[in-house]
PyMOL CGO cylinders between C-alpha atoms (Angstrom):
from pymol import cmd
from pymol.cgo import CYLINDER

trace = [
    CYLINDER, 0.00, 0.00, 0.00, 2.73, 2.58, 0.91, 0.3, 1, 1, 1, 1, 1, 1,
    CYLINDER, 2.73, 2.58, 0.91, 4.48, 1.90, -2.07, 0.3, 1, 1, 1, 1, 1, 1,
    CYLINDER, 4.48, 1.90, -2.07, 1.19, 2.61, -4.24, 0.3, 1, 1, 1, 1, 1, 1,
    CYLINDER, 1.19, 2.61, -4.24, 0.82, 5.88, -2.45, 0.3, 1, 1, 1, 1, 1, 1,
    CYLINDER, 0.82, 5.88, -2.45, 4.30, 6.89, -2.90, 0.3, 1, 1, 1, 1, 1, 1,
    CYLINDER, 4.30, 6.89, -2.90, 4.53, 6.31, -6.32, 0.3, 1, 1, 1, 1, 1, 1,
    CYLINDER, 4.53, 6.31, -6.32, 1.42, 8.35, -7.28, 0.3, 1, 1, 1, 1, 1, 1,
    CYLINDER, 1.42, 8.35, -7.28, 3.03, 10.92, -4.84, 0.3, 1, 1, 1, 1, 1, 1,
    CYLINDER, 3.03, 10.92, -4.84, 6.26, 11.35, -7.28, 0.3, 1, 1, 1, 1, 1, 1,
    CYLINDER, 6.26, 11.35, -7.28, 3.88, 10.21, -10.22, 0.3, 1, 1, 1, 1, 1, 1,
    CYLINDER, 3.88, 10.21, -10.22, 5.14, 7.16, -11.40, 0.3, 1, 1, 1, 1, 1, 1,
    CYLINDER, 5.14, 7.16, -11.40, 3.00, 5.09, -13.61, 0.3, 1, 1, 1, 1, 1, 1,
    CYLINDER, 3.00, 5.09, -13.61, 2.76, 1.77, -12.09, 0.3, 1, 1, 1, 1, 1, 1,
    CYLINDER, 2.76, 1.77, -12.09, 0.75, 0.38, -15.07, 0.3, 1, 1, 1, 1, 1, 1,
    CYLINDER, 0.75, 0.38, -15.07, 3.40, 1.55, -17.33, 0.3, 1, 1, 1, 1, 1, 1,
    CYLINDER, 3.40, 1.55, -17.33, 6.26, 0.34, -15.02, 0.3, 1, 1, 1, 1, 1, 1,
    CYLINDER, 6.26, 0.34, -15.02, 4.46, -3.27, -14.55, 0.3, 1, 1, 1, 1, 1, 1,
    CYLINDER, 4.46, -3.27, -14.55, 3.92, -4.23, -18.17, 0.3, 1, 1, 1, 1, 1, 1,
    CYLINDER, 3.92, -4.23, -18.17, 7.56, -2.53, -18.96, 0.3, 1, 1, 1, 1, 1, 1,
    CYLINDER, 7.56, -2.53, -18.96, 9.22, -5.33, -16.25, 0.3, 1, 1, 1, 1, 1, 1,
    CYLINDER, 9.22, -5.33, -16.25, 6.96, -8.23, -17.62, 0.3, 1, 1, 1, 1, 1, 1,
    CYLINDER, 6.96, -8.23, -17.62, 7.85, -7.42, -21.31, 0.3, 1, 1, 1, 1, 1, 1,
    CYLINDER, 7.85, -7.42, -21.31, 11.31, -7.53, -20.31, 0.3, 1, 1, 1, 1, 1, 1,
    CYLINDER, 11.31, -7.53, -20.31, 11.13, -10.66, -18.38, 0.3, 1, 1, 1, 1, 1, 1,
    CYLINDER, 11.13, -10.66, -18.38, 9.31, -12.37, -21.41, 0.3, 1, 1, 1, 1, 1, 1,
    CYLINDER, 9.31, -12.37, -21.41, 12.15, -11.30, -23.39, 0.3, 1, 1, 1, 1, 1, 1,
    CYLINDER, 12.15, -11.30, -23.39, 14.48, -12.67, -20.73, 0.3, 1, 1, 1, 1, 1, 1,
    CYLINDER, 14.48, -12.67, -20.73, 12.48, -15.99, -19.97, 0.3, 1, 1, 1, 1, 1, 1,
    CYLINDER, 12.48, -15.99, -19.97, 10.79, -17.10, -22.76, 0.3, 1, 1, 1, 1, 1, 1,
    CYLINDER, 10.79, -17.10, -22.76, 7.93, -19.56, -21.99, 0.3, 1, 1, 1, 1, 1, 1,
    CYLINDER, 7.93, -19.56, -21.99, 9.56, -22.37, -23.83, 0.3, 1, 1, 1, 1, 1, 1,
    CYLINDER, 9.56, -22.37, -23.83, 12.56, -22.40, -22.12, 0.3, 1, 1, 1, 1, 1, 1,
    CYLINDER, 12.56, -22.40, -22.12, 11.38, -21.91, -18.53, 0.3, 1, 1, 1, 1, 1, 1,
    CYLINDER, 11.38, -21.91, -18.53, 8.02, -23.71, -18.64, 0.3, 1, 1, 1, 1, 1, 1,
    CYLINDER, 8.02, -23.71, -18.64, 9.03, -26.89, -16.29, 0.3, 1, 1, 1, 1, 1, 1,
    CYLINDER, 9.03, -26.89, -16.29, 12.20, -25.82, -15.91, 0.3, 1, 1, 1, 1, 1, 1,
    CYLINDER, 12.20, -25.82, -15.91, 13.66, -25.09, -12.31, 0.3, 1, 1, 1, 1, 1, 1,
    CYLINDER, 13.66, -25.09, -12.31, 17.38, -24.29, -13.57, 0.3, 1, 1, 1, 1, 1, 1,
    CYLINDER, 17.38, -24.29, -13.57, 18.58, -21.24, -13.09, 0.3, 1, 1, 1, 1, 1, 1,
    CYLINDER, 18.58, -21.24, -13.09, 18.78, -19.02, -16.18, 0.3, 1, 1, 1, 1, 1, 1,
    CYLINDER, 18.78, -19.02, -16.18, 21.86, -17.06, -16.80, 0.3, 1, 1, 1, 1, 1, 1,
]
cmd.load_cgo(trace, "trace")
């Protein structure tokens, strides 16, 4: 909750900042390499 608050205090986007970090973890992670996978990804 405080971090929803303080973000719309300095007015961040959280919407925009959510959806930017799952793009990028897509990107990073793609479904058919991680799907059933419990390796660590580097």
């Amino acid at each position: 909750m405080y971090c929803i608050m303080l973000s719309d205090k300095f007015g961040f986007d959280l919407d925009e900042i959510i959806l930017d970090k799952l793009a990028k973890n897509a990107q990073r992670y793609p479904v058919e390499f991680a799907y059933g996978n419990s390796n660590k990804a580097n």
